[in-house]
Structures are given as structure tokens and as C-alpha cells.
PDB file of N, CA, C and O in Angstrom:
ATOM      1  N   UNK A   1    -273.153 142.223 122.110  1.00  0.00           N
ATOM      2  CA  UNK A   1    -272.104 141.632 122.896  1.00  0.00           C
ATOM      3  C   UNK A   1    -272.631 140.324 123.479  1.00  0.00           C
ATOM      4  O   UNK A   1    -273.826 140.140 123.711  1.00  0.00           O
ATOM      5  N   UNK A   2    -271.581 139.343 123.723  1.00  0.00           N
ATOM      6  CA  UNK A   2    -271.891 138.033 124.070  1.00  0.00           C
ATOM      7  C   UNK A   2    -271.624 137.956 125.333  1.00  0.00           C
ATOM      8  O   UNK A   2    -270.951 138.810 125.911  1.00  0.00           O
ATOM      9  N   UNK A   3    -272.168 136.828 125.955  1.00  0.00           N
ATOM     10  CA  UNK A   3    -271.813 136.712 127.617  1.00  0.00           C
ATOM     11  C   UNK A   3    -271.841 135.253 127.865  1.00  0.00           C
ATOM     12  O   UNK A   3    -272.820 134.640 127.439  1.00  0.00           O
ATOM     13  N   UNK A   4    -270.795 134.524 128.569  1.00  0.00           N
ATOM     14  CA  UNK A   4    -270.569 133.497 128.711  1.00  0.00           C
ATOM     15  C   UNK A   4    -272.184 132.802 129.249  1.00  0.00           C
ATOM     16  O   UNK A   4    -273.127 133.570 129.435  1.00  0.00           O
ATOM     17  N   UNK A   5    -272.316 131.463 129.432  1.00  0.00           N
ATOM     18  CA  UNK A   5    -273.101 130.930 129.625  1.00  0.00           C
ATOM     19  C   UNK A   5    -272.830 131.020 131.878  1.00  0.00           C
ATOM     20  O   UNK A   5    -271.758 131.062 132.480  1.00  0.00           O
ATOM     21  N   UNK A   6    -274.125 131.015 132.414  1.00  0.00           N
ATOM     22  CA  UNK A   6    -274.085 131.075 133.734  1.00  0.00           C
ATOM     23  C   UNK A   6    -273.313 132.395 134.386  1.00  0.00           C
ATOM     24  O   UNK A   6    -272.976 132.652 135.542  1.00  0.00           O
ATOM     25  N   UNK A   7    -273.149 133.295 132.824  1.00  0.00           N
ATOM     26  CA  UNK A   7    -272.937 134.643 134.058  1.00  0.00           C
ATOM     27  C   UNK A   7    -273.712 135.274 134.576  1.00  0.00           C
ATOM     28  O   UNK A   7    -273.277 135.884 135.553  1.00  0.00           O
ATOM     29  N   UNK A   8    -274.821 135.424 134.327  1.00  0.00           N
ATOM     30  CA  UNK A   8    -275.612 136.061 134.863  1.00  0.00           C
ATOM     31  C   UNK A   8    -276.380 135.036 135.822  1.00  0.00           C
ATOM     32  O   UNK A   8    -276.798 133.898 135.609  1.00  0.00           O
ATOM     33  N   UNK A   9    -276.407 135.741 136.798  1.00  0.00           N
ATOM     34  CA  UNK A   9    -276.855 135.017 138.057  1.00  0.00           C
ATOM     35  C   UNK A   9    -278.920 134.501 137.834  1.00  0.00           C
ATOM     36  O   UNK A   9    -279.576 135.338 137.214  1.00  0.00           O
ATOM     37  N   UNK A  10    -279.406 133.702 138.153  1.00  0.00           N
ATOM     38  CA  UNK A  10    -280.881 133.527 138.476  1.00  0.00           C
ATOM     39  C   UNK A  10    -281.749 135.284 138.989  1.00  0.00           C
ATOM     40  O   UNK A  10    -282.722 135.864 138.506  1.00  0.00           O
ATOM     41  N   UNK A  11    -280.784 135.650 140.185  1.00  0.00           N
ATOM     42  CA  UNK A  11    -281.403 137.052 140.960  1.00  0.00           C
ATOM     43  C   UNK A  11    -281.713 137.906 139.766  1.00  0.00           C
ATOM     44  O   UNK A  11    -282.811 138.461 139.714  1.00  0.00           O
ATOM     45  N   UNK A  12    -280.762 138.070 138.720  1.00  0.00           N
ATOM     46  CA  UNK A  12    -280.762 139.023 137.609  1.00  0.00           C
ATOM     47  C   UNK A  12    -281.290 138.825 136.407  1.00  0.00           C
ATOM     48  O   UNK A  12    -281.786 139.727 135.732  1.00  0.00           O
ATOM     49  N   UNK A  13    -281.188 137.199 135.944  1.00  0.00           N
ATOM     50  CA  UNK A  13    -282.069 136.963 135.098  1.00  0.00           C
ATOM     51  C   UNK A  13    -283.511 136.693 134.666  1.00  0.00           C
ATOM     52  O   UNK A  13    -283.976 136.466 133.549  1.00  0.00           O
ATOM     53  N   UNK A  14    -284.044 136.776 135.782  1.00  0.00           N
ATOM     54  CA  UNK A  14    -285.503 136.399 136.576  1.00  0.00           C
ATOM     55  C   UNK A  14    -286.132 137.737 136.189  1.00  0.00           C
ATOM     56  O   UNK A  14    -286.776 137.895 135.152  1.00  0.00           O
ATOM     57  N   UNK A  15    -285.856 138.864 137.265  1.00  0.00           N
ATOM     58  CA  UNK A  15    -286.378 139.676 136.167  1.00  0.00           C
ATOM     59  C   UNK A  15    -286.444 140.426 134.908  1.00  0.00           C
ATOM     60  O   UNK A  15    -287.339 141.117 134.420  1.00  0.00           O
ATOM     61  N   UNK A  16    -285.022 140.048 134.424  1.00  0.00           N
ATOM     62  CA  UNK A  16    -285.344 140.892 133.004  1.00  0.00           C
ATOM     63  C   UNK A  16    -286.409 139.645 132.125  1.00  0.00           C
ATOM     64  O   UNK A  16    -287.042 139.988 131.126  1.00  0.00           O
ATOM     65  N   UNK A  17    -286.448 138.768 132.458  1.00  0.00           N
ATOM     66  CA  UNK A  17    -287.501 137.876 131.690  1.00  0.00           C
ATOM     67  C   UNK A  17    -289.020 137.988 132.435  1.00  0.00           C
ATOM     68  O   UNK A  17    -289.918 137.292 131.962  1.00  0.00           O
ATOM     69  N   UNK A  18    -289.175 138.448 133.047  1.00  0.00           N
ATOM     70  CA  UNK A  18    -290.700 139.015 133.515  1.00  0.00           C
ATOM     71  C   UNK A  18    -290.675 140.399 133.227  1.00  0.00           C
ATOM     72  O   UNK A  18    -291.637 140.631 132.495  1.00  0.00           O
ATOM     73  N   UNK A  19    -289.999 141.476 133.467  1.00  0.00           N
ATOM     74  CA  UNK A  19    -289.807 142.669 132.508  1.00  0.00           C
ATOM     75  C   UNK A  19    -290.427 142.570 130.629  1.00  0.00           C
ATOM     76  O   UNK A  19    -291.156 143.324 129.984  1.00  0.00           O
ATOM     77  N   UNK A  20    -289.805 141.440 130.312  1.00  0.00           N
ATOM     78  CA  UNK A  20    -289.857 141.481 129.232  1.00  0.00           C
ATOM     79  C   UNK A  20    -291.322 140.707 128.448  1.00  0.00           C
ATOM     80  O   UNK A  20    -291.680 140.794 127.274  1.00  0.00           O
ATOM     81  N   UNK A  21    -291.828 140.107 129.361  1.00  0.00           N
ATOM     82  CA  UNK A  21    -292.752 139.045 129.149  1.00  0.00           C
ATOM     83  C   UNK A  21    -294.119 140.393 128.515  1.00  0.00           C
ATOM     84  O   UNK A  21    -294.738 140.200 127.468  1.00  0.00           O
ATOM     85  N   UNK A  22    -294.292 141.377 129.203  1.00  0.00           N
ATOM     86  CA  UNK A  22    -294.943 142.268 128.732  1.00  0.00           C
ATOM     87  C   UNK A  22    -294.866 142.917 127.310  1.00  0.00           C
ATOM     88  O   UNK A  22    -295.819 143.111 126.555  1.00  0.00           O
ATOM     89  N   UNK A  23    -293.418 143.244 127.068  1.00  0.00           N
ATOM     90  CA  UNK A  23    -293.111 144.006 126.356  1.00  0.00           C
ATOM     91  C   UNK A  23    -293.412 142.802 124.686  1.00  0.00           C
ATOM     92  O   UNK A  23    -293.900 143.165 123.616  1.00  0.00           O
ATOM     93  N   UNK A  24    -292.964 141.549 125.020  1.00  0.00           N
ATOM     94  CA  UNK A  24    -292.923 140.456 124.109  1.00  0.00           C
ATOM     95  C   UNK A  24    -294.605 140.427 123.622  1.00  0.00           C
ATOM     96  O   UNK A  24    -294.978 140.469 122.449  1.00  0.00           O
ATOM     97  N   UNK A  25    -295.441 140.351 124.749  1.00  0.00           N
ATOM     98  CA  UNK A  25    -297.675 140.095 124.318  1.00  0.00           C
ATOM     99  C   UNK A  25    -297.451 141.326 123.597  1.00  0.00           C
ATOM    100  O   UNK A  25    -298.038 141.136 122.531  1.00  0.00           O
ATOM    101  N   UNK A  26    -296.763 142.879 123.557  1.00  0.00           N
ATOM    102  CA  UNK A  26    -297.704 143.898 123.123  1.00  0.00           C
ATOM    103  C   UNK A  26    -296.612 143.613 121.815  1.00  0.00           C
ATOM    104  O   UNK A  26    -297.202 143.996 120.805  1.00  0.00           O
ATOM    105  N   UNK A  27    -295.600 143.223 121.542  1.00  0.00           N
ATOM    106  CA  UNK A  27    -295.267 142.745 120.427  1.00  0.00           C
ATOM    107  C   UNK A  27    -296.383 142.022 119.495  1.00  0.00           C
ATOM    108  O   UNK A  27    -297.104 142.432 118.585  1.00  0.00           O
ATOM    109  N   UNK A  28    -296.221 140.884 120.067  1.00  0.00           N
ATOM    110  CA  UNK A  28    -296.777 140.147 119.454  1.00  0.00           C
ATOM    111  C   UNK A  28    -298.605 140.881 118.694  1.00  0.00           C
ATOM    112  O   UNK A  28    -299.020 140.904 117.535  1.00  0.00           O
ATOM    113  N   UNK A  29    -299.057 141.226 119.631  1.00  0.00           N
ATOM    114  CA  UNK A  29    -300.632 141.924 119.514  1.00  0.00           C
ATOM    115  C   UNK A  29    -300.221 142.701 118.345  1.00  0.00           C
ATOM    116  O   UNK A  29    -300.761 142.492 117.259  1.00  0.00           O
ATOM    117  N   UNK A  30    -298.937 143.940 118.545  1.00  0.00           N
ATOM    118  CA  UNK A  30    -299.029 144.668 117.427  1.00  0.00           C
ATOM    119  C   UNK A  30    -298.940 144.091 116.268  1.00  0.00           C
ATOM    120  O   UNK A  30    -299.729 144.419 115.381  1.00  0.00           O
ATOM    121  N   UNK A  31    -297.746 142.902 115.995  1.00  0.00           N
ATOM    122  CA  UNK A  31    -297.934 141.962 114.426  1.00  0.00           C
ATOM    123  C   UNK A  31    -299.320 141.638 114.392  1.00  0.00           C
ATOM    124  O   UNK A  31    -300.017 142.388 113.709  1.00  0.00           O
ATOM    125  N   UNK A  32    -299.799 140.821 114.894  1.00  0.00           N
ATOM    126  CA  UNK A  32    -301.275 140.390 114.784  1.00  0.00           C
ATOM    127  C   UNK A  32    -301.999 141.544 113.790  1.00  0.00           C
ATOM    128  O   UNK A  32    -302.682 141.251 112.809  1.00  0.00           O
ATOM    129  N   UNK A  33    -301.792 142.524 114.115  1.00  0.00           N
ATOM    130  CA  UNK A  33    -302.704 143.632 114.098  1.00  0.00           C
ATOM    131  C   UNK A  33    -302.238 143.936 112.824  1.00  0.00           C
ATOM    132  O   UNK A  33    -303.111 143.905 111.956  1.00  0.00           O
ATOM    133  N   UNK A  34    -300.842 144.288 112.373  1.00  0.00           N
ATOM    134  CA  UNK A  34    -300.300 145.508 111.551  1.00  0.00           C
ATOM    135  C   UNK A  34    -299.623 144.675 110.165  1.00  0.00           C
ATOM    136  O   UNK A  34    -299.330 144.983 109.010  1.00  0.00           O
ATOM    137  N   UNK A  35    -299.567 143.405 111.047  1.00  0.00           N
ATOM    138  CA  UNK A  35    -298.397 142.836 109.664  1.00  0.00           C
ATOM    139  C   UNK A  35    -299.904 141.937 108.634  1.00  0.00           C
ATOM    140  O   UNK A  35    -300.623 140.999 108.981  1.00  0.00           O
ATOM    141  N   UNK A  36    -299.888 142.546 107.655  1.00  0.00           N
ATOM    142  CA  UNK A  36    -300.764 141.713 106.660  1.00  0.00           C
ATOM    143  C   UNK A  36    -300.491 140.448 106.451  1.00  0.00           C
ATOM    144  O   UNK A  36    -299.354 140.027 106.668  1.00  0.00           O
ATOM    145  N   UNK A  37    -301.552 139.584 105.967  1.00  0.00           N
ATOM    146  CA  UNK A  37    -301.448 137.839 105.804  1.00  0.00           C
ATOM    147  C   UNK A  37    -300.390 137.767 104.839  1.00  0.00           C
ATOM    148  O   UNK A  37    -299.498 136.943 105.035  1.00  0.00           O
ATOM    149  N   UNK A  38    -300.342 138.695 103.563  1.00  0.00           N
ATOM    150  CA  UNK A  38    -299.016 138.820 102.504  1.00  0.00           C
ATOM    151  C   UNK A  38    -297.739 138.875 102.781  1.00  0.00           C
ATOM    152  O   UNK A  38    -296.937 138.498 101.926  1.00  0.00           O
ATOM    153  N   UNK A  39    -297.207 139.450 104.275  1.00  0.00           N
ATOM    154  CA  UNK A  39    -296.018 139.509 104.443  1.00  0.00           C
ATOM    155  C   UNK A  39    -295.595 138.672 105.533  1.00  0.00           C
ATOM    156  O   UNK A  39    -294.629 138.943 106.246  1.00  0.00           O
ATOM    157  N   UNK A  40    -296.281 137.710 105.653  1.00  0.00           N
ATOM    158  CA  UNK A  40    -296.538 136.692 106.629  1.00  0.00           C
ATOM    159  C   UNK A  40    -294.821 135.518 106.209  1.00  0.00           C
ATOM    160  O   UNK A  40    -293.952 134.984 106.897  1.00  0.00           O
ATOM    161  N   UNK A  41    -295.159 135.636 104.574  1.00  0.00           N
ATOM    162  CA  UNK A  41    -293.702 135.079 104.318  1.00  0.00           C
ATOM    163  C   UNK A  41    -292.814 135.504 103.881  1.00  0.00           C
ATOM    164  O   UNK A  41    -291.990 134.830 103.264  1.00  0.00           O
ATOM    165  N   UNK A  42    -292.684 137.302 104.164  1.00  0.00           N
ATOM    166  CA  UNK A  42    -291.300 137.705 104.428  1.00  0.00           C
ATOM    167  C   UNK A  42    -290.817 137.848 105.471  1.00  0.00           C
ATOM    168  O   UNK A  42    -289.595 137.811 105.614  1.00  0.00           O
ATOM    169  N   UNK A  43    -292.019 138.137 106.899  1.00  0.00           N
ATOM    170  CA  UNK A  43    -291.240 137.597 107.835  1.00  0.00           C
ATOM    171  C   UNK A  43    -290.779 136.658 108.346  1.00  0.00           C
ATOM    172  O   UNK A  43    -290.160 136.854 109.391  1.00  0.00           O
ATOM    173  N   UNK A  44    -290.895 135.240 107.810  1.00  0.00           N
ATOM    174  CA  UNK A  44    -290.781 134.198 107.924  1.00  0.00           C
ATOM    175  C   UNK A  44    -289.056 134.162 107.028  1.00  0.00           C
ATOM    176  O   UNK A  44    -287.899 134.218 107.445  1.00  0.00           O
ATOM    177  N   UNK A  45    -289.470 134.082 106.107  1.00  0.00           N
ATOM    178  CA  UNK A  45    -288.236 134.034 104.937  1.00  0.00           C
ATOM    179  C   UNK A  45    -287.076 135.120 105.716  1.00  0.00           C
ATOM    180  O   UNK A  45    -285.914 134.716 105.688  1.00  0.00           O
ATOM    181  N   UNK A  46    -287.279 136.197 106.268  1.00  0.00           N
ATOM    182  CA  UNK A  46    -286.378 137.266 106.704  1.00  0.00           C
ATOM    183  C   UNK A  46    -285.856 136.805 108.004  1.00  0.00           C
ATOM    184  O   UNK A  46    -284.793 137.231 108.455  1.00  0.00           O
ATOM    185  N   UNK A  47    -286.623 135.903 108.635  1.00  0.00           N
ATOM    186  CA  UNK A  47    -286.621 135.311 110.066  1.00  0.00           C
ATOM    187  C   UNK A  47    -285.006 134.096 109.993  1.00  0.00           C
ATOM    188  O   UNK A  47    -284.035 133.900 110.725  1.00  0.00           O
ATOM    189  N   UNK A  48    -285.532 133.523 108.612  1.00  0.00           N
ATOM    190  CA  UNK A  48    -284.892 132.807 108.383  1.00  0.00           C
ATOM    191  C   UNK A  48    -283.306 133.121 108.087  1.00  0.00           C
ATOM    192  O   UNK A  48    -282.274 132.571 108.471  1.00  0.00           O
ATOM    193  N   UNK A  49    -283.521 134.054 107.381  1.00  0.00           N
ATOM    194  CA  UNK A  49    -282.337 134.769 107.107  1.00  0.00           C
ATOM    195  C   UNK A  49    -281.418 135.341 107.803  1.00  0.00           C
ATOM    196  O   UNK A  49    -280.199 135.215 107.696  1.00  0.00           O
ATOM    197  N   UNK A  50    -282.198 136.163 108.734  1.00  0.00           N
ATOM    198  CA  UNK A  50    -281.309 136.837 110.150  1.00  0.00           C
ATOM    199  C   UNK A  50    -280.629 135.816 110.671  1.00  0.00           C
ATOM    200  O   UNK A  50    -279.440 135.936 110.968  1.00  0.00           O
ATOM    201  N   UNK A  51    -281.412 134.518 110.866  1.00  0.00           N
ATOM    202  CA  UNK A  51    -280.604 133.514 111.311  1.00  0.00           C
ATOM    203  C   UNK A  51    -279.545 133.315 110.953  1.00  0.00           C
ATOM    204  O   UNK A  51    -278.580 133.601 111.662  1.00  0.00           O
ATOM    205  N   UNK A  52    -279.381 132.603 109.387  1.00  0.00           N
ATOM    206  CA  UNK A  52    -278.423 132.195 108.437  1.00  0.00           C
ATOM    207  C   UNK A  52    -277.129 132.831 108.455  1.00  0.00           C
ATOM    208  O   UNK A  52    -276.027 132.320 108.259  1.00  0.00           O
ATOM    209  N   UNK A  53    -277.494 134.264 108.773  1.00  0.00           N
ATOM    210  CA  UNK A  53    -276.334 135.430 108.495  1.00  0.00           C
ATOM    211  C   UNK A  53    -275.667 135.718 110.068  1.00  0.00           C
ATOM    212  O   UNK A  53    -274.555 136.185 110.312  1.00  0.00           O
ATOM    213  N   UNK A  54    -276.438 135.400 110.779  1.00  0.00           N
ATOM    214  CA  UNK A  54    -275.601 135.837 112.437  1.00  0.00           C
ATOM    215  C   UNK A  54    -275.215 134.291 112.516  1.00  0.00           C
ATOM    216  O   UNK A  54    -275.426 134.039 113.702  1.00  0.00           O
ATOM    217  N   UNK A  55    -274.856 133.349 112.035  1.00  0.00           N
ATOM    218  CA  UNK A  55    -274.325 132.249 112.459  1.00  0.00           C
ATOM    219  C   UNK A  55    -273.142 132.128 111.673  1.00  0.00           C
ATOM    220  O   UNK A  55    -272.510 131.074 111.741  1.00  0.00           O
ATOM    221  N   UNK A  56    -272.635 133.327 110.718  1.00  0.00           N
ATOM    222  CA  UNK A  56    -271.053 133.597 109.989  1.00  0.00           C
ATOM    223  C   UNK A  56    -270.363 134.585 111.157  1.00  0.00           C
ATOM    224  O   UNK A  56    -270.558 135.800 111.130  1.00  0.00           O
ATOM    225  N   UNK A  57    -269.606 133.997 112.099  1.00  0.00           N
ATOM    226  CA  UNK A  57    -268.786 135.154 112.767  1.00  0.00           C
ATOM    227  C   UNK A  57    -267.675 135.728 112.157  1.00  0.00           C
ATOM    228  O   UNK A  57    -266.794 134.894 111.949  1.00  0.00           O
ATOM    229  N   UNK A  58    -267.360 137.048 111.737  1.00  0.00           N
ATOM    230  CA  UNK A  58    -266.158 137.833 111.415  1.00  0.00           C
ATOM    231  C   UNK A  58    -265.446 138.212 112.293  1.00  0.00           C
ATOM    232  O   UNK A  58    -265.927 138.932 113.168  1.00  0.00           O
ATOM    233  N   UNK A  59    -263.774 137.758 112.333  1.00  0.00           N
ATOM    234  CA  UNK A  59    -263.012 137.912 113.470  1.00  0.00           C
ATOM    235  C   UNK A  59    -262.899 139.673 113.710  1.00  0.00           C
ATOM    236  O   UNK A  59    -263.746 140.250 113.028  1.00  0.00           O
ATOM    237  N   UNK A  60    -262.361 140.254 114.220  1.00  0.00           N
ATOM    238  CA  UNK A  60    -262.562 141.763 114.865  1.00  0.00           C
ATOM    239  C   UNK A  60    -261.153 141.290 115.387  1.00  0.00           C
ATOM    240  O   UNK A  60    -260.835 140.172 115.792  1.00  0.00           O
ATOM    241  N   UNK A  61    -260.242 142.653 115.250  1.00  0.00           N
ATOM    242  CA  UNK A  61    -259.355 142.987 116.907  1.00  0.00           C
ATOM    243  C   UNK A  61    -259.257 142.236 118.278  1.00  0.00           C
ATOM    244  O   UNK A  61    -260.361 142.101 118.806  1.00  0.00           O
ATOM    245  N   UNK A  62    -258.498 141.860 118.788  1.00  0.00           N
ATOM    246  CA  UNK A  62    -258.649 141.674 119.993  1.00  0.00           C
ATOM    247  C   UNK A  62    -259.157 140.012 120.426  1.00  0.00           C
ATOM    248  O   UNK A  62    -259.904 139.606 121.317  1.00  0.00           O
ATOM    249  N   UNK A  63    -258.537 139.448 119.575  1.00  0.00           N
ATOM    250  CA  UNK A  63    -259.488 138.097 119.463  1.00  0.00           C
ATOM    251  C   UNK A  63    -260.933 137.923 120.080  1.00  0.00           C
ATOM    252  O   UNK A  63    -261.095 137.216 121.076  1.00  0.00           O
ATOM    253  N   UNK A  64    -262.177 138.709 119.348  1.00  0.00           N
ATOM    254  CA  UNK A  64    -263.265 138.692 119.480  1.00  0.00           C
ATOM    255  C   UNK A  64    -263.645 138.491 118.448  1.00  0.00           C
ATOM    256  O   UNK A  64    -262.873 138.261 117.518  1.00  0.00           O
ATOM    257  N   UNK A  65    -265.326 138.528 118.276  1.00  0.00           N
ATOM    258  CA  UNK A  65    -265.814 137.992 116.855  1.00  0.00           C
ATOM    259  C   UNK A  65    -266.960 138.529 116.583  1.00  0.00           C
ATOM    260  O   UNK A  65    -267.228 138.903 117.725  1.00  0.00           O
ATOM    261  N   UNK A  66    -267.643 138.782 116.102  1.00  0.00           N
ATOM    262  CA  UNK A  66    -269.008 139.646 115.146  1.00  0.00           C
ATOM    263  C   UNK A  66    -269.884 139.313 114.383  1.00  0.00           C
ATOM    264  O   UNK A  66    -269.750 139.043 113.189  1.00  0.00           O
ATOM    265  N   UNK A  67    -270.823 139.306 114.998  1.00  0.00           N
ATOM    266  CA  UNK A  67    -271.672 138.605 113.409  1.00  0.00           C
ATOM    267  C   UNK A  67    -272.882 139.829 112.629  1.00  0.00           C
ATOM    268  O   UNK A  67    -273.329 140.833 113.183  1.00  0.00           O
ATOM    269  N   UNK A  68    -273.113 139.463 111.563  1.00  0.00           N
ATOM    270  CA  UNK A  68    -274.469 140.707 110.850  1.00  0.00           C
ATOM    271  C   UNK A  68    -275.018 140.564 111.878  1.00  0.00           C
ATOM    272  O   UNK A  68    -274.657 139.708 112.687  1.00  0.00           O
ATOM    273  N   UNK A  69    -276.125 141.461 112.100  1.00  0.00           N
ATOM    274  CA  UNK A  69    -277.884 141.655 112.688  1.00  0.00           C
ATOM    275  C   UNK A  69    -278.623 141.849 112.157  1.00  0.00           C
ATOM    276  O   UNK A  69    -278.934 143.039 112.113  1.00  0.00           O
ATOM    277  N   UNK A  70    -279.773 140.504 111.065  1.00  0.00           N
ATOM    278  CA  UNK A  70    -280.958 140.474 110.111  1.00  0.00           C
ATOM    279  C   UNK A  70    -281.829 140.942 110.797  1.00  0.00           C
ATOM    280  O   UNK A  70    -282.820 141.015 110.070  1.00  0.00           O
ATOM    281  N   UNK A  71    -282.227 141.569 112.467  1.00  0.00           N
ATOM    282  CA  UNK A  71    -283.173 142.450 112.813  1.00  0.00           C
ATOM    283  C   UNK A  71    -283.174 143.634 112.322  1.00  0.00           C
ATOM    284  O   UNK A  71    -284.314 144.090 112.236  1.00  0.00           O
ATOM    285  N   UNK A  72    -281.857 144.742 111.745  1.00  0.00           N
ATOM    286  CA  UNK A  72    -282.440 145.435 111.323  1.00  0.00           C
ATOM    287  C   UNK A  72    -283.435 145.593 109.677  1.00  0.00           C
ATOM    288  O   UNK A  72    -284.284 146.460 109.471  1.00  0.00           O
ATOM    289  N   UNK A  73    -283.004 144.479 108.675  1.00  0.00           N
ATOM    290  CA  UNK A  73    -283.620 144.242 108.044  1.00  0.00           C
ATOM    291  C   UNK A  73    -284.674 144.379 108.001  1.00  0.00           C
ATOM    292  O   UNK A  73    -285.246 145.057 107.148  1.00  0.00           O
ATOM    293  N   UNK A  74    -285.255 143.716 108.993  1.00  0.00           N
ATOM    294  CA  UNK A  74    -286.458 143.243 108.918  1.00  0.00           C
ATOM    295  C   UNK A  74    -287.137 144.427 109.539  1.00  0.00           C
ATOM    296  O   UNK A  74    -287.856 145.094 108.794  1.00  0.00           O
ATOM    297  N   UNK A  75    -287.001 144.829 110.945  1.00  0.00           N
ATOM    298  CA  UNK A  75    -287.239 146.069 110.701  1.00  0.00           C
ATOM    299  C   UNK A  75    -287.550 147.535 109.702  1.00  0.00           C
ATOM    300  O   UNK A  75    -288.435 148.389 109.652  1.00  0.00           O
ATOM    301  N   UNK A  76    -286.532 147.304 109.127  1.00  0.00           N
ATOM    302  CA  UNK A  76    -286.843 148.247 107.856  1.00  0.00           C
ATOM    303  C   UNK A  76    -287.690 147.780 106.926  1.00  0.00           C
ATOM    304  O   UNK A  76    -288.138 148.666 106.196  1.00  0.00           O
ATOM    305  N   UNK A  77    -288.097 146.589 106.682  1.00  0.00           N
ATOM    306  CA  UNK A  77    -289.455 145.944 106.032  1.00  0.00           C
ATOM    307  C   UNK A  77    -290.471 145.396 106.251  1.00  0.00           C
ATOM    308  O   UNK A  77    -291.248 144.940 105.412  1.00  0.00           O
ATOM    309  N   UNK A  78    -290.603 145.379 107.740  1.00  0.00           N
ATOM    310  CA  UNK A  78    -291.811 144.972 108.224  1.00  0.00           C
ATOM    311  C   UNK A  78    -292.177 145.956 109.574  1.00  0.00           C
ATOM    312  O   UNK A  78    -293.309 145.697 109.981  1.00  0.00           O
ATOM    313  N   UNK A  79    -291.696 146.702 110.127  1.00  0.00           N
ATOM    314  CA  UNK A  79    -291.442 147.688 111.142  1.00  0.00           C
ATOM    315  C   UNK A  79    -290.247 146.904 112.350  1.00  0.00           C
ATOM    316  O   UNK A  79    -289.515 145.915 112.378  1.00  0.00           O
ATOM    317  N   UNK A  80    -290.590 147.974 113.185  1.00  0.00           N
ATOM    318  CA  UNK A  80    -289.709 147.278 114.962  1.00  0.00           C
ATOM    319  C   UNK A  80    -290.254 146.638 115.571  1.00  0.00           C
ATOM    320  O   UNK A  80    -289.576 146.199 116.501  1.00  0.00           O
ATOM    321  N   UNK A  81    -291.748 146.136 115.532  1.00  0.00           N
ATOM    322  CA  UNK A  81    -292.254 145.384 116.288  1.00  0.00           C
ATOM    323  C   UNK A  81    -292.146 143.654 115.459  1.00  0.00           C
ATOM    324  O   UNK A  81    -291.989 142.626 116.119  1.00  0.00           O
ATOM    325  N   UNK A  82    -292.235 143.674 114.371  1.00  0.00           N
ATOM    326  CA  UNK A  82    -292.251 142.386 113.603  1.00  0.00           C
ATOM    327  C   UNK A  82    -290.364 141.607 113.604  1.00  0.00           C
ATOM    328  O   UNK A  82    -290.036 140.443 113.374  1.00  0.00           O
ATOM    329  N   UNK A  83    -289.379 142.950 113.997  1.00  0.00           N
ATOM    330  CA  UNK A  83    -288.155 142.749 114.499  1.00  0.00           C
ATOM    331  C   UNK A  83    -288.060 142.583 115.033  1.00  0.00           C
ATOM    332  O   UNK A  83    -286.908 142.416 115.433  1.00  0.00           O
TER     333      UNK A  83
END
């Protein structure tokens, strides 16, 4: 789900981005660790892709709109942490 720009207040966005700042290093540490130098350019190439594909919105009901999610992809080929 999408959320307009400036809804969320500073009070609320402050910490889910220090919340997350943790969770993002043990990310990162685990690729370091798990993702081999070989698949270095499928996550790259898949990176690319997730992009490509969430920037086609499909209209939905209700005048709202939808796009794919290339995280789970990638997930399923490189694990949840490289997602």
C-alpha cells in the first residue's frame, strides 16, 4: 500500500528508520556472507528487474492501482535476506 508524500509525521518516521537501521547491517552482513561472487549478477540483474516491473501500475477497483513485487523473486533465488 502507498501513502501520500508528508503523511507520516517526522515523530513516526524517525523511528521506524533507526528500528530499521539494524535490521538493514545484519542484512547486509548476511549477503556478504551467503550470497556467492557468481550470483552477484543475478542479484543485480533481478534488482534491476524488480524495478522495471513495479514501475507498470495495473488499475484495480476502486480507482487504485498495483504494481508486481520482484522481491519475491528474488527471494526465491537468492534467499530473504538478498530480498
Amino acid at each position: 500500500m502507498h501513502i501520500p508524500d508528508g503523511y507520516l509525521s517526522p515523530q513516526t518516521a524517525i523511528p521506524f528508520v533507526v528500528a530499521m537501521v539494524p535490521i538493514w547491517g545484519i542484512a547486509v552482513k548476511k549477503v556478504q556472507s551467503e550470497v556467492k561472487k557468481k550470483e552477484v549478477p543475478v542479484l543485480a540483474i533481478g534488482a534491476a528487474f524488480s524495478f522495471t516491473i513495479m514501475m507498470f501500475n495495473l488499475p484495480i477497483p476502486g480507482g487504485s492501482s498495483a504494481h508486481a513485487v520482484g522481491a519475491v523473486l528474488l527471494a526465491i533465488l537468492l534467499g530473504p535476506w538478498a530480498a
